[in-house]
ZAMARGU-4260 file (C-alpha; in steps of 0.2 Angstrom, whole numbers, plus 5000, padded with zeros to 4 digits):
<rodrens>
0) 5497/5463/5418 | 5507/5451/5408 | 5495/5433/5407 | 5504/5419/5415 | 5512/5430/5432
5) 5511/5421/5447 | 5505/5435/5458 | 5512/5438/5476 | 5501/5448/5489 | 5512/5456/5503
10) 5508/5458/5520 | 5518/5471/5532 | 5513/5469/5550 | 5521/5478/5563 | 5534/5493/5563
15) 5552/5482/5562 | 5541/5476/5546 | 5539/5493/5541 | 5556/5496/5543 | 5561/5481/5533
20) 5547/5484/5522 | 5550/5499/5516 | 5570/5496/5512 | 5564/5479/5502 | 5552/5491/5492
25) 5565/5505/5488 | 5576/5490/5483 | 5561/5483/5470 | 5557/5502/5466 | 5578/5501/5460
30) 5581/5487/5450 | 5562/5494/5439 | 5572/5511/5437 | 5586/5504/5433 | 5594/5508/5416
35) 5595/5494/5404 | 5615/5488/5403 | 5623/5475/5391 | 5630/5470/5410 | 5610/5465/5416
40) 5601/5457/5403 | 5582/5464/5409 | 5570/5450/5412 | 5577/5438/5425 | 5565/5444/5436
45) 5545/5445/5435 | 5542/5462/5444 | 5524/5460/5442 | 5523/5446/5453 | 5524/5459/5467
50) 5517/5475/5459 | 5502/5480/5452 | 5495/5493/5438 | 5483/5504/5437 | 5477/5524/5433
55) 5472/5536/5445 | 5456/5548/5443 | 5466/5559/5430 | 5473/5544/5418 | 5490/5542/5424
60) 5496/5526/5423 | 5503/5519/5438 | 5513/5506/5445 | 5510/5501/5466 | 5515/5487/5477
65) 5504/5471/5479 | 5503/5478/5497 | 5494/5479/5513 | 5504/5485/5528 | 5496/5486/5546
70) 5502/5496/5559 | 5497/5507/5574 | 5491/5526/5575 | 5505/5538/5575 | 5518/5529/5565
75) 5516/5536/5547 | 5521/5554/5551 | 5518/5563/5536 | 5514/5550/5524 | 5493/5551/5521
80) 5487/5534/5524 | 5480/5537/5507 | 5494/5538/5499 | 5498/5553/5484 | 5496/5544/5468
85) 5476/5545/5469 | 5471/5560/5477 | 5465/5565/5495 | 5447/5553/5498 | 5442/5570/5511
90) 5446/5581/5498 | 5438/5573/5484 | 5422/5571/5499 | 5421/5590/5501 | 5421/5594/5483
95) 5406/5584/5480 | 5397/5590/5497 | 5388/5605/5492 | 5381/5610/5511 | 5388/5618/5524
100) 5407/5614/5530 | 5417/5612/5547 | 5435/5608/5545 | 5446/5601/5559 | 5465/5599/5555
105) 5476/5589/5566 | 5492/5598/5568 | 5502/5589/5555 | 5519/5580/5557 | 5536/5589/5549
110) 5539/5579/5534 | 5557/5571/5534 | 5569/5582/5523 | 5574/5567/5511 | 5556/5564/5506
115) 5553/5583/5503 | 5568/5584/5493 | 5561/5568/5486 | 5544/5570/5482 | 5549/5587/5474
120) 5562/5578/5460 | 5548/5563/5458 | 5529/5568/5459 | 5523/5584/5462 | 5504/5589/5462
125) 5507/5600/5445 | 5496/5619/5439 | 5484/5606/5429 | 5479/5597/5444 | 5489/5582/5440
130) 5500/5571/5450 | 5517/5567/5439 | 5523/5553/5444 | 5541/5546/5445 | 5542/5538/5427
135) 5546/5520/5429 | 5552/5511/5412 | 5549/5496/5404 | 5534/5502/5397 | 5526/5506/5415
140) 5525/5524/5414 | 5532/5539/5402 | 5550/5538/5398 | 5563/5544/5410 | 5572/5560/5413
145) 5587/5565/5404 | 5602/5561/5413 | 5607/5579/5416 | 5592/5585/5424 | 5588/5570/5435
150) 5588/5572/5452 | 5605/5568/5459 | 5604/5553/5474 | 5596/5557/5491 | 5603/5552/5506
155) 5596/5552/5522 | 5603/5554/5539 | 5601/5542/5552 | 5596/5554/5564 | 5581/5560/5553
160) 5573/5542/5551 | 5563/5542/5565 | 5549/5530/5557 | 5549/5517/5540 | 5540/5531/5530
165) 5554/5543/5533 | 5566/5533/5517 | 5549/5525/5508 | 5553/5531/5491 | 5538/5520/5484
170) 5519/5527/5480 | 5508/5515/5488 | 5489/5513/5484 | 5477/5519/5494 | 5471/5501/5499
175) 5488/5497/5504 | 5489/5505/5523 | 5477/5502/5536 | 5481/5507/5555 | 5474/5501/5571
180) 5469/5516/5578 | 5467/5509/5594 | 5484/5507/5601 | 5499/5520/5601 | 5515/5521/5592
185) 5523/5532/5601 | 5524/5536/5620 | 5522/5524/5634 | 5501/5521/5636 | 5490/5514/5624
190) 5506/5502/5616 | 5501/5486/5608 | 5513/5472/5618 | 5506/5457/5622 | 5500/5442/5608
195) 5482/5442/5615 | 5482/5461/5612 | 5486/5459/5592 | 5475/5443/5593 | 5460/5452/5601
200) 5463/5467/5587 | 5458/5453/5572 | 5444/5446/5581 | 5434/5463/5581 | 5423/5467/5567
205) 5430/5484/5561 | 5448/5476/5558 | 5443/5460/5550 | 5431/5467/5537 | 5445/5481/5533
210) 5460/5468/5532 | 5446/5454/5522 | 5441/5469/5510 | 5458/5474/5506 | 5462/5456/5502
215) 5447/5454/5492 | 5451/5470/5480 | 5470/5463/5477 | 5463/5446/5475 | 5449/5448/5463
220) 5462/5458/5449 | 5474/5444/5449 | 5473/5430/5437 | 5485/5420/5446 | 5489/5423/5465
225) 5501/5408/5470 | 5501/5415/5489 | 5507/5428/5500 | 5523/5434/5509 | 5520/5439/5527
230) 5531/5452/5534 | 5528/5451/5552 | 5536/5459/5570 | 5539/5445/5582 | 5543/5454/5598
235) 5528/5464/5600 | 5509/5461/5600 | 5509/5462/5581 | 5515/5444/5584 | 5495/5439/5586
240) 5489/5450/5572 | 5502/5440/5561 | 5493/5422/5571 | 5477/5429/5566 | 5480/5435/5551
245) 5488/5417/5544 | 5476/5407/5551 | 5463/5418/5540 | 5472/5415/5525 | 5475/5396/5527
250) 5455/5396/5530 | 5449/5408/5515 | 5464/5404/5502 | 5466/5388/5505 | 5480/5380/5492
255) 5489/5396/5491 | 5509/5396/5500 | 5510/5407/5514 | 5527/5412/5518 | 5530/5421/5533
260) 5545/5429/5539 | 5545/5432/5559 | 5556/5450/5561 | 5564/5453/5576 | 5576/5469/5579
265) 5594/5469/5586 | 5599/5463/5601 | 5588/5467/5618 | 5594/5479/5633 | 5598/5473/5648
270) 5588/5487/5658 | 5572/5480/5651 | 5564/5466/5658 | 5548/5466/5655 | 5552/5470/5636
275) 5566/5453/5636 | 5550/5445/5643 | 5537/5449/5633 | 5550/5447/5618 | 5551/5429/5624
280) 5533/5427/5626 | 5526/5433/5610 | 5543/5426/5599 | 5534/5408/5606 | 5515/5412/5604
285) 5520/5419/5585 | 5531/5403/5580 | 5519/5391/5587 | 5502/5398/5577 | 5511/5404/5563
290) 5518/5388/5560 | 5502/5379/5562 | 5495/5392/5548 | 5509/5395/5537 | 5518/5385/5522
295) 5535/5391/5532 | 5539/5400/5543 | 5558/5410/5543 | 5565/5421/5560 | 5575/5435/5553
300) 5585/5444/5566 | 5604/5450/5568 | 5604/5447/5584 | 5608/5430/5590 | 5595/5421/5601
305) 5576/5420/5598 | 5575/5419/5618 | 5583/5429/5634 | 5602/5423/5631 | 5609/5439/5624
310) 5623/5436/5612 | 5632/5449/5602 | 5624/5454/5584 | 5631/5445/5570 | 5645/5453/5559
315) 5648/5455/5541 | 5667/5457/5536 | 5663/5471/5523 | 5648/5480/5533 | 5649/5491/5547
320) 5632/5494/5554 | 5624/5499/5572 | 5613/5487/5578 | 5604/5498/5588 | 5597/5505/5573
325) 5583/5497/5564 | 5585/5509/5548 | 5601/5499/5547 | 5596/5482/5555 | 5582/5482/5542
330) 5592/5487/5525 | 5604/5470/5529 | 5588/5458/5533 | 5577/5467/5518 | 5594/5463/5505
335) 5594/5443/5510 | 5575/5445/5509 | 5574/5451/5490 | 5588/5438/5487 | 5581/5423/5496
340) 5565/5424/5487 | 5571/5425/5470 | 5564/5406/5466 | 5548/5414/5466 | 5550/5428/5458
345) 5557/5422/5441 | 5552/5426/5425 | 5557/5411/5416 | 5556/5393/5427 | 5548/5399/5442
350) 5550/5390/5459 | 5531/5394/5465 | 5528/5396/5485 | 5521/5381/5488 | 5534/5370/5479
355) 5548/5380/5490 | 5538/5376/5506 | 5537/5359/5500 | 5555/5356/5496 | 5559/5363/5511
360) 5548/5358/5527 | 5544/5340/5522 | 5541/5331/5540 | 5532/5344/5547 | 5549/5356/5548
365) 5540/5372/5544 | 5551/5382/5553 | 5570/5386/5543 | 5583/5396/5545 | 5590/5411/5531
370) 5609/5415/5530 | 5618/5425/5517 | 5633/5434/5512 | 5633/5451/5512 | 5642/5454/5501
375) 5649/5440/5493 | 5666/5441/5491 | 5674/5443/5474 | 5687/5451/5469 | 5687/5458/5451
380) 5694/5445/5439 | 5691/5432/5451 | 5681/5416/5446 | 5668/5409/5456 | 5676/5391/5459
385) 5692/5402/5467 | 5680/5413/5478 | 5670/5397/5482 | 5684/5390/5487 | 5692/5403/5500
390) 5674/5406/5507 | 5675/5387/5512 | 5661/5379/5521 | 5643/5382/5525 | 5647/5391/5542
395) 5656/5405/5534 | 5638/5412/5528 | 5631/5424/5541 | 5616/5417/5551 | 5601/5429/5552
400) 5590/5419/5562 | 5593/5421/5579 | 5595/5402/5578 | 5614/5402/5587 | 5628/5391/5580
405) 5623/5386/5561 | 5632/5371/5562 | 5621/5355/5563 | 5613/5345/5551 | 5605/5352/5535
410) 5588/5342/5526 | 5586/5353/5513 | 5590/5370/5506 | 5586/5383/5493 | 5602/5394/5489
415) 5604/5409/5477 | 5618/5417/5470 | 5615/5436/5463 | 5627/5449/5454 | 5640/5440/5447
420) 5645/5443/5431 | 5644/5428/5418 | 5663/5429/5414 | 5666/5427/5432 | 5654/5408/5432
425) 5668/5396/5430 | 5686/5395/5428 | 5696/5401/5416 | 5713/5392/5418 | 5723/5388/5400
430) 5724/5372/5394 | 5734/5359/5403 | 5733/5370/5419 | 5733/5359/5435 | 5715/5362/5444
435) 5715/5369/5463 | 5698/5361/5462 | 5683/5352/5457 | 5675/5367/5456 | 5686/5372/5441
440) 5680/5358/5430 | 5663/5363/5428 | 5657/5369/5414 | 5643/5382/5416 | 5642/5391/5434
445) 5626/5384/5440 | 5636/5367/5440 | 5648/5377/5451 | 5637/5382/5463 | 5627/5365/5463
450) 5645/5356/5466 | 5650/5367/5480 | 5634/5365/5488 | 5636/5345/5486 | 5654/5346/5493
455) 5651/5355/5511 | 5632/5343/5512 | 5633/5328/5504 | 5618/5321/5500 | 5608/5336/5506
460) 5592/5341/5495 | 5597/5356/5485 | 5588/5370/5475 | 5600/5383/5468 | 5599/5398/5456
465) 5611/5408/5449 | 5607/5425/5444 | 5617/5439/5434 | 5607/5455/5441 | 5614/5460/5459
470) 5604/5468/5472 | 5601/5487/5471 | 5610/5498/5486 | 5608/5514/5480 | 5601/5529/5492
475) 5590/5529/5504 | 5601/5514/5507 | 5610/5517/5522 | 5632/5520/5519 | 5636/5499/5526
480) 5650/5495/5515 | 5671/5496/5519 | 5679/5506/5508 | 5686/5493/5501 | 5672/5488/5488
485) 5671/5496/5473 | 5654/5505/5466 | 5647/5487/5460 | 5653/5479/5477 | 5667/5470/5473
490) 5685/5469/5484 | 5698/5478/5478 | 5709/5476/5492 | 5709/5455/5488 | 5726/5445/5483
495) 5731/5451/5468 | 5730/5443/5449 | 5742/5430/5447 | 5746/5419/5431 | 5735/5403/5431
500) 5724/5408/5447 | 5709/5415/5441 | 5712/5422/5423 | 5727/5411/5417 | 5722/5414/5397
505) 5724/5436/5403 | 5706/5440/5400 | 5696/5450/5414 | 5678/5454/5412 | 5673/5468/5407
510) 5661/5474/5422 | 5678/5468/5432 | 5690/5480/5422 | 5676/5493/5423 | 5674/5490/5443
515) 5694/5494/5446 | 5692/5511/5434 | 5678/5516/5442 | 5682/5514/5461 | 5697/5527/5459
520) 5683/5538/5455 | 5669/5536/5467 | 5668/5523/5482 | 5649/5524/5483 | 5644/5506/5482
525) 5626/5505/5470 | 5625/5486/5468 | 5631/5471/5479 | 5633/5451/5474 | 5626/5443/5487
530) 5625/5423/5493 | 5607/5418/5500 | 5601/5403/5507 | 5583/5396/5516 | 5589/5379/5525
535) 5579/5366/5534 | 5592/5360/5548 | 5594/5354/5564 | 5600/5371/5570 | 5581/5377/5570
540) 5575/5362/5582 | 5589/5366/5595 | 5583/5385/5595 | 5564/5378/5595 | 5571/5368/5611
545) 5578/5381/5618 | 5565/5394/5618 | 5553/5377/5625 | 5565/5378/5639 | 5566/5396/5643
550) 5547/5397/5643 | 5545/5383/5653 | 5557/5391/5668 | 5545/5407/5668 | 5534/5410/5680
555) 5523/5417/5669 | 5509/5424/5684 | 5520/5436/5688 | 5519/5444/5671 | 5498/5447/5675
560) 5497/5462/5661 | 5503/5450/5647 | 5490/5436/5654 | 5478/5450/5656 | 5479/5452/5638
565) 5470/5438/5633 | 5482/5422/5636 | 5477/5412/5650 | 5488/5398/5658 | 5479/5383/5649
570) 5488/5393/5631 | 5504/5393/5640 | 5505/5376/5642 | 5500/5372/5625 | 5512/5384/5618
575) 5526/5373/5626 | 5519/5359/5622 | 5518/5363/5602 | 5537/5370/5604 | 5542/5354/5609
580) 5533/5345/5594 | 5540/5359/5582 | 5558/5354/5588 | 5555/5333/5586 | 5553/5338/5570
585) 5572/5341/5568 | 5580/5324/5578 | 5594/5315/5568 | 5593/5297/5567 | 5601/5296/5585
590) 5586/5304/5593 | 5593/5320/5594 | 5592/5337/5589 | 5610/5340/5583
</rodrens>
């Protein structure tokens, strides 16, 4: 490992983590296997902050996730929980076992066509007994395969995703997965729904000195761990394994960030009360204790209330996605995920997690809201003071926080800009040309962005970062994006080039002029530019308030069985009570939460 990395150690709790998990690995797993392009200068980010290296039995090198995942017995189908890269731990038992044997084989799941067809182009068990791995460049594994006998792109159908390890395309190590075999994935008994359940499953031995001894192995190879990023379900009892699990880290690793991003799937049904009630319930008990443990802590849903109000699923102008769907659901939140936590992830300058907490929850606001654009809209040639300028303000990024109307009053934020070409950064209008804008003064494209940023919030506390690698939407990645995008996700059905708009001197990019050959070709979009932004605001106290409020109307003894799982009245009341704190945080100068 490269001396100097700030080391990240993921945690994926829950199966809408698993969703959004696997997605943000496959997208991590894409921008490794990229091939090096004059267009993407390598470098800009560090990808072993998040990964790690090692060799298994046989000397293969390897390269695995910083990772451990939780979740429940039934949900892996047929990945091992040991992974493939290092062998089968029974198998290696019984060769060393010289006495007698009994073997007793569950009947094994049907492995998901894409992963068969997968595993087959990318690591087979070979005749020497070998396991040949996916070769990974940048000097992580042996050189890749000549372009005209590697494997064509995979795609898989929505109806064959049944769980997150159908579209993993990533090896994990063994010490990555670990399942809580008391409770059910699948059918209706035996289901892991209430906070107190996921609290109680931390609390028992067997749990604890599994999750503390995988934390232990990841933490004693790294030379620098700055924290962790917790992927964690909201709606279900994972949302006190998540409690637990942060209140663990705050004790053991004291001084380390903990960022924790609360997942929530699409919008609820109707037909389901007790779900929308339990959703209500644990969505409060998870924000209040993982707030209390956490550096920050971010909701992430496309739906668009943490509470019971159902309001339609946000929209995207250039996606077309089912929000019933979390293999969908969970690609859009895992692509403003692996852009919003770029600070962090840099190679050069990096923004560590704790200074990104700090910048960001001063006052004791803990709790922000993510937004993006997905993707941003650019059409080739285009500059991006003209796109700036016909995006407009704040409110025309997407909210993914379940946190209602974005407007309000902002404290701080962290914004990043990915996948634009640097030809594209600031204005290229000839000599004498009357400016549109601002915007079109500034010299280099960070000063762009910075402007912008300072035009729709005046005086608001700013971190920004402008990146020239896009994010990676290629297979399993589900088919989102409107025809209209070209391969590199730009818009080619935007107002045309005219003199002295966006390239007065005559001179397109390069990647721009490529974009427009290409898209006659092929419509299969590969990359995206995409607009992020973490932002401390008002909006996130008035959705605080709200949930305080919707608690607070329950009658929470007629919902005994969530009680009965290990929350008692006295919790409920301290639940509100901390809710109503968490929002004060946000009051304007008027006293109140805008």
């Amino acid at each position: 490992m490269a001396g100097g990395t700030r080391e990240v150690l993921t945690l994926q709790l829950g199966h809408f983590a698993g969703f959004v998990g696997a997605h943000w690995w496959n997208q991590q797993d894409a921008a490794l296997c990229a091939p090096t392009d004059a267009r993407e200068p390598p470098g800009e980010l560090c990808p072993d902050v998040l990964y790690r290296a090692g060799r298994t039995a046989h000397g293969q090198e390897t390269y695995t996730p910083r990772l451990i995942l939780m979740d429940l017995k039934g949900s892996l189908s047929s990945l091992k929980q040991e992974g493939g890269l290092y062998g089968d731990r029974q198998l290696d038992a019984a060769i060393a076992w010289q006495g007698k044997l009994t073997t007793h084989k569950e009947e094994l799941y049907p492995q998901n066509p894409y992963l068969r067809d997968l595993l087959s182009a990318e690591g087979v068990l070979s005749s020497d007994g070998i396991w040949r791995v996916k070769p990974i460049p940048n000097g992580k594994g042996p050189p890749p395969l000549p372009a005209a006998i590697a494997p064509r792109p995979l795609i898989p159908t929505e109806s064959s995703i049944r769980v997150w390890s159908d579209f993993l395309r990533v090896h994990l190590h063994p010490r990555s997965i670990c399942m809580i075999q008391k409770y059910n994935h699948d059918g209706e008994a035996g289901r892991l729904e209430a906070f107190g359940q996921g609290e109680s499953v931390l609390k028992e031995p067997r749990y604890l000195e599994e999750l503390e001894d995988r934390l232990h192995f990841y933490m004693e190879e790294c030379d620098y761990l700055q924290g962790f990023q917790i992927l964690c379900d909201l709606h279900n009892g994972f949302s006190g394994v998540g409690a637990k699990a942060t209140e663990l880290l705050q004790d053991e690793y004291s001084g380390r960030g903990i960022i924790t991003w609360g997942l929530l799937p699409g919008p609820y049904s109707l037909g389901e009360p007790q779900k929308n009630i339990y959703r209500l319930l644990n969505t409060a008990f998870g924000l209040v204790h993982m707030s209390a443990h956490s550096s920050l802590v971010c909701p992430l849903s496309l739906g668009g209330s943490l509470g019971l109000r159902r309001e339609p699923p946000v929209t995207f102008p250039h996606l077309h996605y089912d929000a019933t769907l979390p293999f969908h659901c969970a690609a859009i939140l895992a692509t403003a995920l692996d852009t919003v936590t770029v600070p962090y992830r840099l190679r050069s300058s990096p923004v560590s997690m704790v200074h990104l907490a700090d910048m960001l929850n001063s006052s004791g606001k803990k709790v922000v809201t993510a937004a993006a654009t997905i993707p941003f809209p650019l059409v080739p040639g285009q500059s991006l003071p003209d796109a700036l300028v016909q995006l407009g303000g704040a409110t025309a990024w997407t909210p993914l926080s379940a946190c209602g109307d974005p407007s309000g009053t902002c404290f701080a934020q962290s914004v990043v800009l990915r996948g634009l070409d640097k030809a594209c950064h600031t204005s290229r209008l000839a000599p004498g040309t009357r400016l549109p804008s601002p915007l079109h003064a500034c010299d280099t494209g960070e000063d762009v962005l910075a402007q912008y940023l300072q035009q729709q919030q005046p005086g608001v506390r700013s971190s920004t970062h402008l990146l020239l690698a896009p994010c990676k939407v290629v297979p399993p990645y589900p088919c989102l994006f409107s025809p209209s995008l070209s391969r590199h996700g730009l818009l080619l059905d935007g107002p045309p080039l005219g003199a002295g708009t966006w390239v007065a001197k005559g001179r397109e990019s390069s990647h721009c002029m490529c974009d427009q050959r290409e898209a006659r070709k092929s419509t299969a979009v590969e990359s995206i530019p995409v607009l992020g932004a973490l932002c401390s605001s008002s909006t996130s106290g008035r959705a605080l308030g709200d949930l305080a409020r919707e608690l607070g109307k329950l009658d929470v003894r007629r919902w005994a069985s969530f009680m009965d799982a290990g929350v008692e009245q006295g919790d409920v009341e301290e639940a509100l009570q901390e809710l109503g704190s968490l929002a004060q945080c946000y009051q304007g100068g008027d006293g109140l939460a805008d």
